[in-house]
C-alpha positions in Angstrom: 0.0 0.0 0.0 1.6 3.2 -1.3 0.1 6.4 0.6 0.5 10.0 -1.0 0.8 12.6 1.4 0.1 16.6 1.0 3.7 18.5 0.6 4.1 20.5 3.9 6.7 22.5 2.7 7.0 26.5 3.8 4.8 25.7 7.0 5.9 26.3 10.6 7.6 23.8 12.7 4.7 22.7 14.6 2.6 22.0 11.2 5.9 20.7 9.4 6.7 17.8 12.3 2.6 16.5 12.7 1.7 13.8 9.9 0.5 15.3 6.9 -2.9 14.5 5.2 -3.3 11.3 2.8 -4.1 12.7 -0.3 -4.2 9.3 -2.1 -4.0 5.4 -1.6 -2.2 3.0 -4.0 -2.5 -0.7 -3.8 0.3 -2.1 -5.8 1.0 -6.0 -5.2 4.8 -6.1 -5.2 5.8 -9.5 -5.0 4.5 -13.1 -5.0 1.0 -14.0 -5.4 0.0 -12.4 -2.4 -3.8 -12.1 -1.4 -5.4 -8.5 -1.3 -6.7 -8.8 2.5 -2.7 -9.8 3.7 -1.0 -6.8 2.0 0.0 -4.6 5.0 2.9 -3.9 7.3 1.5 -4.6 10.3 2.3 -8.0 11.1 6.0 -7.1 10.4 5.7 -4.0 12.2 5.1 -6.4 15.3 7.5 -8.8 14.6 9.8 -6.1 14.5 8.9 -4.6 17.9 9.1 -8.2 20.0 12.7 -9.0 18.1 13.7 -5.6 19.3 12.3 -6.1 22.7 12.8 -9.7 23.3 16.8 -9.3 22.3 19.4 -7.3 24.0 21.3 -6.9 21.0 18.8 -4.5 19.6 18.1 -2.3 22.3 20.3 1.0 22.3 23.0 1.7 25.4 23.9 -2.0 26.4 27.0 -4.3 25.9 24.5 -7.2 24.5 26.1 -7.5 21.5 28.3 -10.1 19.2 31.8 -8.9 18.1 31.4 -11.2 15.3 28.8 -11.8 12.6 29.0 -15.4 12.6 28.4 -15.0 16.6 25.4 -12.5 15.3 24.1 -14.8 12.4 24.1 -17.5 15.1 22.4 -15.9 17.7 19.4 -14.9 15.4 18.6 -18.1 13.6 18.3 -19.9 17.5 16.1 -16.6 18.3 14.1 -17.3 14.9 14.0 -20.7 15.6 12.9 -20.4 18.8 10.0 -17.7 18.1 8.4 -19.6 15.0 8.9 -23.9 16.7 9.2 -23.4 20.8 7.0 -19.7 21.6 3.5 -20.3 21.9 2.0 -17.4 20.2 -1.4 -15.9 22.2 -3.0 -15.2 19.2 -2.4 -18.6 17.2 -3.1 -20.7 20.3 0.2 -23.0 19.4 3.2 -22.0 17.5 3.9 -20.8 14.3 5.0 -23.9 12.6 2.5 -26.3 14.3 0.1 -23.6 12.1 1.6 -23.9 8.7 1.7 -27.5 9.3 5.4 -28.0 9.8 5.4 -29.4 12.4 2.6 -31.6 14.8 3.7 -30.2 18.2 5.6 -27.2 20.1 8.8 -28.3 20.7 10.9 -27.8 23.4 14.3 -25.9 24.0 16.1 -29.2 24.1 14.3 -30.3 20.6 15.4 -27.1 19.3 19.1 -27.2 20.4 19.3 -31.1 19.4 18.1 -29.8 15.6 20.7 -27.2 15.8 23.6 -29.0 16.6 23.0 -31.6 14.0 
């Protein structure tokens, strides 16, 4: 979804820093046969916000970090691992792969870490 907004340019600083009116709404499919009622940025807006908040190494003004990427790449495939086979999501009632049929229970932390080291 493509949103047009009014130009706010020449107003004062109050005016200039407040959203500016939607003057028009494209819907544009961008990739993939996606289906009209899924096209938004919501759900990744979400994901977005529990990655930031559930990981350390994405908060600002902490030492949470990896000094290397392979450390980094690591890191976030357990986390993603994790979030979409072992977290029970409120919403979906069971996990995320359990859903898309990937897998037929939630597995455990040990389950997880047994996949990964093989």
């Amino acid at each position: 979804m493509i949103k047009h907004f009014q130009s706010g340019s020449g107003q004062s600083a109050q005016v200039r820093y407040s959203p500016g009116s939607i003057t028009a709404v494209e819907k544009k499919v961008i990739c993939g046969a996606v289906h009209e009622t899924e096209i938004g940025t919501s759900r990744m807006e979400r994901f977005n916000l529990t990655t930031r908040m559930t990981l350390r190494r994405f908060t600002r003004l902490t030492n949470g970090h990896s000094k290397k990427t392979r450390n980094h790449d690591a890191m976030l495939g357990l986390y993603f691992a994790w979030y979409n086979w072992c977290r029970k999501h409120s919403t979906l009632k069971t996990t995320p792969a359990v859903k898309a049929g990937l897998a037929t229970e939630q597995w455990t932390l040990e389950t997880l870490l047994t996949a990964a080291a093989a």
